[in-house]
C-alpha positions in Angstrom: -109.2 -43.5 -5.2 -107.4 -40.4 -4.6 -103.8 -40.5 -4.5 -103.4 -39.6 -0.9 -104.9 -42.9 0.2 -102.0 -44.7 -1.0 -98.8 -44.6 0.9 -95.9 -42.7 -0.1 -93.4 -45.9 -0.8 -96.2 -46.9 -3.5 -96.5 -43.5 -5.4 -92.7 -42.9 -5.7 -92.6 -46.5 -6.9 -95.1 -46.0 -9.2 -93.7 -43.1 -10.7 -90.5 -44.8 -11.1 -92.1 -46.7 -13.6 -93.8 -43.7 -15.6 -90.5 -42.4 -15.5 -89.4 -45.8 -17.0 -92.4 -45.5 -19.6 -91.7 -42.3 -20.8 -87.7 -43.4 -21.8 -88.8 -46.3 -23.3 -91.4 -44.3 -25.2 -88.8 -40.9 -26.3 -85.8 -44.1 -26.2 -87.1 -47.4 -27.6 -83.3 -49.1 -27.5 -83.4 -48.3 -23.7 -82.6 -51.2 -21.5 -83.8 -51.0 -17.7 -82.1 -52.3 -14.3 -84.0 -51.3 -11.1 -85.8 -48.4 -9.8 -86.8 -48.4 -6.3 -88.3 -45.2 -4.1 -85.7 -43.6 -2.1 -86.3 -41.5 1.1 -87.5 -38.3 -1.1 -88.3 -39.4 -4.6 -87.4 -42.3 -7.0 -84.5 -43.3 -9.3 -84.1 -45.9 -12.3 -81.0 -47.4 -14.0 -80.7 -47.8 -17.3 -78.3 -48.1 -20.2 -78.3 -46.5 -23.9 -76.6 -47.0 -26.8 -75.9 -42.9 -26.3 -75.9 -41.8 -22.7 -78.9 -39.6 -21.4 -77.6 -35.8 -20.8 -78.5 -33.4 -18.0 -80.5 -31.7 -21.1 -82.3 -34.9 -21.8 -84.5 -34.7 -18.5 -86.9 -31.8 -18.8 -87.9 -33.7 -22.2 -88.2 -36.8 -20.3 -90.0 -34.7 -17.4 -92.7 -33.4 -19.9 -93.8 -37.0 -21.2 -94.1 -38.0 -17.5 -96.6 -35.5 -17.0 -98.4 -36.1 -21.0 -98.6 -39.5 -19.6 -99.5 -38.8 -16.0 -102.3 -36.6 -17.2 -103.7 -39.5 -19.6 -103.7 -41.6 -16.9 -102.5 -45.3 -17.3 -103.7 -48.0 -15.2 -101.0 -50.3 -13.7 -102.0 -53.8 -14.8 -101.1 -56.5 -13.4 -100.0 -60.1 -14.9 -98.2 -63.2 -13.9 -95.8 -65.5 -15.8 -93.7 -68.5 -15.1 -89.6 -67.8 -14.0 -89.1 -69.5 -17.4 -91.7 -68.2 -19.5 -90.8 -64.7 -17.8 -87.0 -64.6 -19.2 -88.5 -66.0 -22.3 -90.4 -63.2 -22.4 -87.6 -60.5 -21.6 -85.4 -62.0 -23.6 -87.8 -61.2 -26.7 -88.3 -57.5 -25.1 -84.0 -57.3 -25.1 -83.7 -56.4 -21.7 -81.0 -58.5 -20.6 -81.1 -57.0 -17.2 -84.3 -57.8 -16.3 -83.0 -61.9 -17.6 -80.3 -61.9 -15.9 -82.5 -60.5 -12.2 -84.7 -63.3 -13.0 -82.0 -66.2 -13.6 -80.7 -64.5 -9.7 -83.9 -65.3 -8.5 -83.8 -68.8 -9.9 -80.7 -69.5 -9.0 -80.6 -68.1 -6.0 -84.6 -66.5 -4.4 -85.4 -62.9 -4.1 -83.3 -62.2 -1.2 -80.1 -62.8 -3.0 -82.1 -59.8 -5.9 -83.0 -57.1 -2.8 -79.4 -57.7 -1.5 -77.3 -57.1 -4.8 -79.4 -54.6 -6.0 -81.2 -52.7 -3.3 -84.5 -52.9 -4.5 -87.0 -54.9 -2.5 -90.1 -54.5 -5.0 -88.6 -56.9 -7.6 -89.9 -59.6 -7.2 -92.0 -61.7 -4.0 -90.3 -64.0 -1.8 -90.2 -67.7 -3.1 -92.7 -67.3 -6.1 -92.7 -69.6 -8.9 -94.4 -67.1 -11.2 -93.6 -63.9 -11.1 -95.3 -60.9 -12.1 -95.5 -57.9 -14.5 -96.6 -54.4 -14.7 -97.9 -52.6 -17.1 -97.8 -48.5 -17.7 -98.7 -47.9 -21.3 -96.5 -49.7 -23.6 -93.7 -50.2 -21.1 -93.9 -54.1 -18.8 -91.7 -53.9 -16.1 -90.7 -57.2 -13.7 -92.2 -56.0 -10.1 -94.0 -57.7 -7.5 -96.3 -54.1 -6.4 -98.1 -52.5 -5.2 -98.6 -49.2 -7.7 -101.4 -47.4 -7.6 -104.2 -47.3 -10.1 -103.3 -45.1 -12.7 -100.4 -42.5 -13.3 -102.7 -39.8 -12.3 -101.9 -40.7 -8.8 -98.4 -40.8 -8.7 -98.3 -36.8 -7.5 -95.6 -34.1 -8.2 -92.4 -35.2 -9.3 -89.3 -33.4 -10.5 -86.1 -35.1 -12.5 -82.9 -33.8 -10.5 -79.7 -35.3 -11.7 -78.1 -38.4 -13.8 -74.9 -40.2 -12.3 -73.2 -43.5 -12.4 -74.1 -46.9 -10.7 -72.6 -50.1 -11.7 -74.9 -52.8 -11.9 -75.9 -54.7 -8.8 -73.6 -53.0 -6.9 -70.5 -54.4 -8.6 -67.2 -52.4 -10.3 -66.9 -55.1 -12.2 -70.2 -55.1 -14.1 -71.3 -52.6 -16.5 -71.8 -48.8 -15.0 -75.3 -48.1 -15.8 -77.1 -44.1 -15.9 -78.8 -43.6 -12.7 -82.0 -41.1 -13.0 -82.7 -39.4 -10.1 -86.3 -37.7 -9.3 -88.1 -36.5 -6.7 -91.4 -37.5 -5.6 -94.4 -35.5 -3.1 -98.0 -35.9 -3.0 -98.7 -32.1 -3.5 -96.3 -29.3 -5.5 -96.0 -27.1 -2.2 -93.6 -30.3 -0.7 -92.2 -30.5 -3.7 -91.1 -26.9 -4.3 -90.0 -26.9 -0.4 -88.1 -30.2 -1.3 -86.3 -28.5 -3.9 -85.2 -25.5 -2.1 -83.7 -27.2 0.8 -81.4 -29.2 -1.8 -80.6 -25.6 -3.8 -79.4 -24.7 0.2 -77.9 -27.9 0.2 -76.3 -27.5 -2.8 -74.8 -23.7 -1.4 -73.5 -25.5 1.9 -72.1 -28.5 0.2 -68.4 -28.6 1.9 -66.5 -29.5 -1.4 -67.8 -26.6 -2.8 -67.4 -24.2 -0.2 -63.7 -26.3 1.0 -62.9 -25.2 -2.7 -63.4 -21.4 -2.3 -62.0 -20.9 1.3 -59.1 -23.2 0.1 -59.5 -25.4 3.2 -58.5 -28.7 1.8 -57.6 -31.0 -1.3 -57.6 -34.1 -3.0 -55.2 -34.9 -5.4 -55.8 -38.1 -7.7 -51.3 -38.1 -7.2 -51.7 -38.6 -4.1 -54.9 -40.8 -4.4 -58.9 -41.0 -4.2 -59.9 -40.6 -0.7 -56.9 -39.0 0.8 -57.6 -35.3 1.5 -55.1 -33.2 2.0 -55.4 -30.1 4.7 -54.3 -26.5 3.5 -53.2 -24.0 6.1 -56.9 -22.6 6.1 -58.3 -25.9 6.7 -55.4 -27.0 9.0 -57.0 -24.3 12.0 -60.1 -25.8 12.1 -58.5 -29.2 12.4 -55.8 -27.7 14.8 -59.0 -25.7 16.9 -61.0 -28.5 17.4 -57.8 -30.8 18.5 -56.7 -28.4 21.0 -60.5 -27.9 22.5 -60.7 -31.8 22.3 -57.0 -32.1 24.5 -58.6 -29.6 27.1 -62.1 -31.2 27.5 -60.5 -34.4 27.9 -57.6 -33.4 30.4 -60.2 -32.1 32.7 -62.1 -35.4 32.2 -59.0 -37.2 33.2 -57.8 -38.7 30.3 -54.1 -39.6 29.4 -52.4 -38.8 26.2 -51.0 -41.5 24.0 -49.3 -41.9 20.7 -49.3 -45.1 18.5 -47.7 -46.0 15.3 -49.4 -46.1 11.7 -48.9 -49.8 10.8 -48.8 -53.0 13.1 -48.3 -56.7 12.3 -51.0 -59.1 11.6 -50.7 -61.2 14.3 -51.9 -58.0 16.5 -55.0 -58.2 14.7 -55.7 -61.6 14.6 -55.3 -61.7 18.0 -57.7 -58.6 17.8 -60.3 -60.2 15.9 -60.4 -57.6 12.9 -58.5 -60.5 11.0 -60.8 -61.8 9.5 -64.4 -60.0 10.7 -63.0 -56.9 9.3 -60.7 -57.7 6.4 -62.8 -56.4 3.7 -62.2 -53.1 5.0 -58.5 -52.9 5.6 -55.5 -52.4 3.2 -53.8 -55.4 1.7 -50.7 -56.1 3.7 -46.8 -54.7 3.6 -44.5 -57.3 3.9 -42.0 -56.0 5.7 -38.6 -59.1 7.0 -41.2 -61.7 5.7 -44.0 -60.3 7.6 -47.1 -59.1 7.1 -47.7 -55.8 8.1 -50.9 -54.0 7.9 -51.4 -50.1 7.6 -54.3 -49.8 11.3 -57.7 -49.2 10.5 -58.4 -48.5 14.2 -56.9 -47.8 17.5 -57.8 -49.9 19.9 -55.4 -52.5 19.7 -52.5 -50.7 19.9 -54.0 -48.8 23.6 -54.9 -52.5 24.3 -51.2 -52.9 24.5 -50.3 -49.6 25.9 -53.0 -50.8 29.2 -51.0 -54.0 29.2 -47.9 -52.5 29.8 -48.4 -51.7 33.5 -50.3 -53.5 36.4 -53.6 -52.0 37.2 -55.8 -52.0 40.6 -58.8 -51.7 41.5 -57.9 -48.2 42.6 -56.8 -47.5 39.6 -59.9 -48.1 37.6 -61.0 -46.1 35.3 -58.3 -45.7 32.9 -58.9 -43.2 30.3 -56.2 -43.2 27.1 -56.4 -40.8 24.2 -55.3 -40.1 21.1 -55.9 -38.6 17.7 -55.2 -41.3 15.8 -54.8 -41.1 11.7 -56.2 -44.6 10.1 -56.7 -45.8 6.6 -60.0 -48.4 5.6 -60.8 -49.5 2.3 -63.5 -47.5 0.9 -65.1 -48.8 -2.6 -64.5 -46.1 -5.4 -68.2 -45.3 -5.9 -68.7 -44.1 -1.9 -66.1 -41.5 -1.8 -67.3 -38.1 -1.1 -65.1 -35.0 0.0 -64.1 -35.3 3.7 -67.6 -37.2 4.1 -66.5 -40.6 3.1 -62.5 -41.1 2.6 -59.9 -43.5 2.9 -57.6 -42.0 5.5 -58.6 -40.1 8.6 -57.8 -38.8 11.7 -59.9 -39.9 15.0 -61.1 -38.5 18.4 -60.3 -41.8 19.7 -59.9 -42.7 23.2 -60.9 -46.2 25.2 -61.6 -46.1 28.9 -61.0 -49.3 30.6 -63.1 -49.7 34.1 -64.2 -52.2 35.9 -68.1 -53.5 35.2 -69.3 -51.7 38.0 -68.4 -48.5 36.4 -68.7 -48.9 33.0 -72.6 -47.6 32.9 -71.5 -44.6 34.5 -68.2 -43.8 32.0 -70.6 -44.4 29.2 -73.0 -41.7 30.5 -70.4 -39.5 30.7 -69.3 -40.0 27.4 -72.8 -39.0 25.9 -72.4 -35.8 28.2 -69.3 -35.1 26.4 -70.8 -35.3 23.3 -73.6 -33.2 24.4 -71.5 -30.7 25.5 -69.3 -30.6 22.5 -73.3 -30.5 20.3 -74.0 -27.7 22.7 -71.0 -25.7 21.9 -71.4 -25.8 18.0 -75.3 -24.8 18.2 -76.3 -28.9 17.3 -79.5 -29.0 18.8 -81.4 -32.1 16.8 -79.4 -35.3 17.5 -80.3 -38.7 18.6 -78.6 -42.1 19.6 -78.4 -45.0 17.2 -78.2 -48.3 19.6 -76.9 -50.7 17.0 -77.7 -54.6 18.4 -76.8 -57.7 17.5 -78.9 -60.7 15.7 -78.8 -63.3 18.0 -80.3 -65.5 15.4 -77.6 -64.6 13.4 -74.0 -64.4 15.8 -71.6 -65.9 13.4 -70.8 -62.3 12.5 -70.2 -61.4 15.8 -68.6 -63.2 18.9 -70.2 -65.7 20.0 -70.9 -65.1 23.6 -74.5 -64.6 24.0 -74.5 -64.1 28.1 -71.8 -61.7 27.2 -74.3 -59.6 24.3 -77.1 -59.4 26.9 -75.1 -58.2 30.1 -73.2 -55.3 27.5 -76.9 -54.4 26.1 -78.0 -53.8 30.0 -75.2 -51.7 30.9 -75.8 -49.4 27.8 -79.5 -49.4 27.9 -79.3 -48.3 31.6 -76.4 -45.6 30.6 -78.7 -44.1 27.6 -82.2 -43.9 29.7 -80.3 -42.4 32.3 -79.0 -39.5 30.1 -82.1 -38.6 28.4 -80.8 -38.6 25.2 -83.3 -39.4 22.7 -82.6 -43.1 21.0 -83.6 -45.8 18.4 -82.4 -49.9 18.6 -81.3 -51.1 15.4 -81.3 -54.9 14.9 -77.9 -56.5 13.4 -75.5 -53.2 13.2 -73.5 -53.9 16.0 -69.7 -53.8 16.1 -68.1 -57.8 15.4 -67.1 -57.0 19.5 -69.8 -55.4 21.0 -73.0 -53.4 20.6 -72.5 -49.9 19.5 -74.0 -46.3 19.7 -73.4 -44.1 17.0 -74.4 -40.4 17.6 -76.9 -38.9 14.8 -77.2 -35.1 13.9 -79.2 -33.4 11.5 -77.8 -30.7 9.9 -79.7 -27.1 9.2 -81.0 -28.6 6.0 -82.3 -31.7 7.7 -79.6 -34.2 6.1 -78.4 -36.9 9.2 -75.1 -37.8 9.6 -74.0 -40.0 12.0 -71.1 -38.3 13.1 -69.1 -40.5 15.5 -69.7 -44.1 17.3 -69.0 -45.6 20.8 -69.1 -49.4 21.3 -69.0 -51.5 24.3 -66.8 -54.2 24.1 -66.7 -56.9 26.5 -64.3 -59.1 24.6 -61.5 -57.2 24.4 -60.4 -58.7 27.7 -60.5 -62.2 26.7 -58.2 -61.4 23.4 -55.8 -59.3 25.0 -55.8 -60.3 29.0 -57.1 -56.7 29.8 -57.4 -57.3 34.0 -57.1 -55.3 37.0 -56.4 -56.9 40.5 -59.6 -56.9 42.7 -59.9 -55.9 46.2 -59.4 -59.8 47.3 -56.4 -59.9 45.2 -58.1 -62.0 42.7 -57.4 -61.0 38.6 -60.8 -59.6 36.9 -61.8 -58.7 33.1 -61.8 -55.2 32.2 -64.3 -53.5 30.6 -63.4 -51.3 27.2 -65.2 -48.2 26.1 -64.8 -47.2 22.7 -65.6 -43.3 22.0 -64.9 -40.9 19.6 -67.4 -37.6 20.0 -66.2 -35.4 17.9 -65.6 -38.6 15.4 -63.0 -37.6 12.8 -61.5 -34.4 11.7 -62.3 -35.1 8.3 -66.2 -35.9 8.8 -66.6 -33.7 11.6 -65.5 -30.5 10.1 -67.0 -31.4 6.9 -70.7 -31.2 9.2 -69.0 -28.2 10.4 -68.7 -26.6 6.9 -71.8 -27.0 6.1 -73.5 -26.3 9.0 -72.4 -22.7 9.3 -72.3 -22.4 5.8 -68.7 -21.6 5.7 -69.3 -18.4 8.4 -67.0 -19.9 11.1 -67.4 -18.7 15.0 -64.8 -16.4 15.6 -62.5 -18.8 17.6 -62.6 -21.7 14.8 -62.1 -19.6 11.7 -58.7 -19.9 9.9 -58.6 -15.9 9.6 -60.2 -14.0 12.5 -59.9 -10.6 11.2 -58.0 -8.2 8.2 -56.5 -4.9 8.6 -57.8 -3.1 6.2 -56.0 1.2 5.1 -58.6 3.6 4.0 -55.0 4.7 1.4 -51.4 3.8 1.0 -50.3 6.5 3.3 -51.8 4.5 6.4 -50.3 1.1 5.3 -47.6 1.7 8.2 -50.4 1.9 10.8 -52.3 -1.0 9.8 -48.9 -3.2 9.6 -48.5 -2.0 13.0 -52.0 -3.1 14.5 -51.9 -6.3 12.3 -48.6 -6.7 14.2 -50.2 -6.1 17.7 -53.1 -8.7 17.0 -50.9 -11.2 15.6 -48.9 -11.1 19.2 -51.5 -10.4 21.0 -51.9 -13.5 24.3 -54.9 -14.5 23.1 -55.0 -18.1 23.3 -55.4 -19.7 20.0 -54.1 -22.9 18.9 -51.8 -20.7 17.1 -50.7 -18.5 19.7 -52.0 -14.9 18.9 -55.4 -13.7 16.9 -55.1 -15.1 13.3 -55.2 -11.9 11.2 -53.9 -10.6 7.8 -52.9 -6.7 6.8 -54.7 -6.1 3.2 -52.1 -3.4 2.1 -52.7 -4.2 -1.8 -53.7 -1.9 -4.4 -57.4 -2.7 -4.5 -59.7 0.0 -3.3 -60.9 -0.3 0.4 -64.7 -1.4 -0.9 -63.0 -4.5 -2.6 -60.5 -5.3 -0.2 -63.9 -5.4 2.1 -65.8 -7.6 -0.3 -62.8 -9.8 -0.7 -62.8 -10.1 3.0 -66.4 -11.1 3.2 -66.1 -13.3 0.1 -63.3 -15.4 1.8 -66.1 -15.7 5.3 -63.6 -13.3 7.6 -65.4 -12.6 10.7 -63.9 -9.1 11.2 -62.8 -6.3 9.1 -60.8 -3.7 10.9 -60.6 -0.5 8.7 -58.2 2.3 9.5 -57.2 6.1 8.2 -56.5 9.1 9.9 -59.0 9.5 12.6 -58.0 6.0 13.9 -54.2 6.1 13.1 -54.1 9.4 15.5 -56.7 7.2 17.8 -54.8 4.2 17.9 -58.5 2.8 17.2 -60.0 0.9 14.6 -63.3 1.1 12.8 -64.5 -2.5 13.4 -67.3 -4.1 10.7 -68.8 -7.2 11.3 -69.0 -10.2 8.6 -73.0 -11.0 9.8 -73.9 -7.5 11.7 -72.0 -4.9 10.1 -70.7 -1.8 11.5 -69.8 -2.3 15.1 -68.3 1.5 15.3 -64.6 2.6 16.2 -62.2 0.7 19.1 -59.3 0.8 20.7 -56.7 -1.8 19.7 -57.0 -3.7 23.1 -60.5 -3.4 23.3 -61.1 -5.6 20.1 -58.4 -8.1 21.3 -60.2 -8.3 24.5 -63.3 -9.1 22.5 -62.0 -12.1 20.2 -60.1 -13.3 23.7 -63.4 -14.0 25.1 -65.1 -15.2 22.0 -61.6 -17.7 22.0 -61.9 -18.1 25.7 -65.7 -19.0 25.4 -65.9 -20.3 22.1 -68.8 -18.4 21.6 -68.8 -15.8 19.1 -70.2 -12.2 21.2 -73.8 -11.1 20.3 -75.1 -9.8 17.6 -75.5 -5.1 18.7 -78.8 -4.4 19.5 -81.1 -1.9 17.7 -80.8 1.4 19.5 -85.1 2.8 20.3 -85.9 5.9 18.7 
């Protein structure tokens, strides 16, 4: 049987375990955790009595493919639970033991849950069974395919750290990772696509444009914005105030920390305690630092009485909040521990809440449109009614929520998925999914509908017959948080910023010393310019340094500046500038105000102007 007839799960599972066979073979004291396929490729966790290096895997690689090439069958056999730890007890792996005293103990779900690998063992067997590759028997309930020859083209990419079953307090084990393609042309294309990756990665490129920091003082999962960084975050606030004033939203500010009782009375104590920050006591009470909004504009809504009339009511704010994030899932601006949110909650009545959520989805359309996102899709997180002691428990209330949001997201034309059991402890929620230009997803900010919020908090609105009625809330966040969002940002451009987001805009740049006074003098014109930037003027430096012109311009493009304005005699007589473009060159001599009127309306349209044509011969 050819190796295309089996399906992709199987191969990358299979070579999981020739990767397994060849350690054991180069590394006979090597014990073995799991290694499950992943959405590209394969890994394995193991431990050595000397750690595996970076230099260790092309050795490794090559007796994969020796033992690929003499193709080992996958035998099958079948053991007793107790005759099975027996048996892996006299093969000292004490990982594979203790996986099998789990599934004792406690059945294979309680294995696929604490380790994330499904192929372990079957559901409810009392035997289990074995695999042989070789001279390595692994614990695994199958499928593999026949023989390592099938297992396809495979490349080892990277060791890191994994504790074992997903605990800091168990031992951290080496995690191999690999990737894994039927044929060596989607393997190569796989492998350039994470070198691009690796070129837009936003730590890296946050590191050289100096746009943030994280300082283990300060702690893990803080960041820290630097002036350069602080634009972006600045720019996309400001375009974020405007969008929503036009949309009719009201501005609010809240406070950092709260009391428990607000929320217990909330509902995040104790559905989402794991995630929130052990509490301040502050007079003898507990105080919590918020890991979301919403209650506190709960409170801000019940300050005043609302009509019918009034309805919708739309409050905003970008609000910072802090959530427990485990160690192990930090990651740049990606995953951290405190950030700053797009948040707003629109309160309507239930005759208008399928038409608010539509317009939220337009809004984050438009804001996709504006940054050049064109591959995104909806994420329509539901409950498990079989399961609703995770959620509230009002099941009329579930079903009439789902309908108002299904009817909201066919209307819009979006493209969505359902998901079964992901919803918000309140209400089923949408989270927004882009893919960036090297096809990673991200989902990048989440709206719920929350139909209890009214019971907790006595959300209401007088009705037309004077009677009191339940709110609904909308929970949305479309540009999600700073930190995430411009971390997408990053590496979606790649670090080249649109004009009107980038922390510099353009550098003054003298041909000599003698026409530093010139350049100080349009630097100075720029910088007070009216065009309207968050900051009040086009952000731009004067290079008068000591460095030749051809490395002042390198420098520039080095550092992603969208414009270098170069000037010596000529222009200094001119009052012009000879104007180079960071992606399209040399865009010839200007005037002064002809180049500020050109970054006003890239500011103005937050579109960056287009690229000079080619002049015909």
């Amino acid at each position: 049987m050819s190796q295309d007839a089996f399906p992709v799960e199987t191969r990358r599972h299979s070579a999981a375990h020739l990767m397994a066979a060849a350690i054991k073979d180069l590394y006979p004291d090597a014990q073995f955790g799991v290694g499950p396929a992943t959405a590209t490729g394969f890994y394995y966790d193991i431990t050595l009595p000397e750690p595996l290096t970076l230099d260790d895997l092309p050795k490794i690689e090559k007796r994969m493919k020796e033992m690929r090439a003499e193709k080992h069958r996958f035998a099958c056999e079948a053991l007793p639970i107790a005759d099975a730890i027996d048996y892996m007890e006299r093969q000292n792996q004490p990982l594979k033991v203790e996986l099998l005293k789990l599934l004792r103990d406690k059945g294979s779900t309680a294995i696929a849950k604490e380790t994330g690998d499904e192929s372990v063992v079957g559901e409810g067997a009392e035997t289990v069974t074995f695999f042989r590759t070789g001279d390595f028997v692994d614990l695994c309930r199958g499928p593999h395919v026949d023989h390592t020859g099938q297992v396809g083209h495979f490349k080892l990419r990277s060791i890191a750290g994994a504790y074992w079953r997903g605990d800091q307090k168990n031992a951290q084990l080496q995690r191999i990772h690999a990737l894994g393609f039927a044929s060596k042309e989607e393997l190569d294309a796989e492998v350039l696509r994470l070198e691009e990756q690796a070129r837009r990665d936003h730590r890296k490129i946050g590191k050289e444009l100096g746009l943030f920091t994280i300082s283990d003082e300060v702690g893990s999962g803080l960041p820290m914005w630097l002036p350069a960084g602080n634009v972006i975050r600045d720019e996309l606030e400001l375009l974020a105030r405007k969008t929503e004033h036009k949309a009719g939203y009201q501005r609010v500010s809240t406070p950092h920390i709260t009391k428990g009782d607000l929320y217990h009375r909330s509902g995040h104590l104790p559905y989402y305690a794991d995630d929130m920050y052990a509490p301040i006591i502050i007079d003898e009470q507990e105080y919590y630092l918020r890991p979301m909004n919403c209650p506190h504009h709960h409170m801000i809504y019940s300050h005043d009485q609302w009509s019918y009339r009034d309805m919708p009511v739309r409050l905003s704010e970008y609000g910072q909040v802090y959530r427990f994030e485990a160690s192990g899932g930090l990651s740049g601006l990606m995953r951290v521990r405190g950030f700053c949110q797009n948040d707003a909650h629109i309160y309507c009545r239930e005759d208008q809440a399928k038409d608010e959520f539509l317009a939220v989805m337009h809004m984050h359309a438009h804001y996709y449109q504006l940054f050049g996102i064109t591959d995104f899709w909806m994420r329509l997180s539901l409950p498990d009614f079989e399961n609703l002691e995770k959620y509230v428990d009002d099941a009329e209330g579930w079903k009439r929520a789902l309908s108002i949001l299904k009817a909201a997201m066919d209307e819009s034309g979006y493209p969505y998925r359902e998901i079964e059991g992901e919803a918000a402890f309140y209400g089923p929620k949408v989270d927004f999914m882009v893919k960036s230009v090297v096809g990673t997803e991200y989902a990048i900010s989440t709206n719920q509908l929350d139909f209890m919020a009214a019971k907790r908090f006595d959300l209401e609105y007088t009705a037309e017959n004077g009677s009191k009625q339940p709110v609904y809330v909308i929970h949305r966040a479309p540009l999600g948080s700073h930190e995430r969002f411009t971390a997408f940002l990053i590496e979606h451009y790649a670090g080249k910023f649109p004009v009107w987001i980038s922390p510099v805009q353009a550098v003054v740049i003298p041909i000599a010393d003698r026409h530093d006074a010139y350049v100080t003098e349009v630097r100075n014109r720029l910088f007070n310019s009216d065009v309207d930037t968050v900051n009040g003027g086009i952000r731009v430096e004067a290079d008068i340094g000591s460095e030749r012109m051809q490395k002042k311009i390198r420098n520039a493009q080095n550092r992603q500046i969208p414009y270098m304005l170069v000037a010596g005699d000529a222009e200094a007589e001119a009052g012009t500038v000879s104007v180079r473009h960071r992606d399209h060159g040399d865009l010839g001599v200007m005037s002064v105000d002809a180049f500020i009127d050109r970054v006003r309306d890239e500011q103005r349209n937050r579109r960056d102007a287009p690229a000079p044509q080619a002049q015909a011969s």
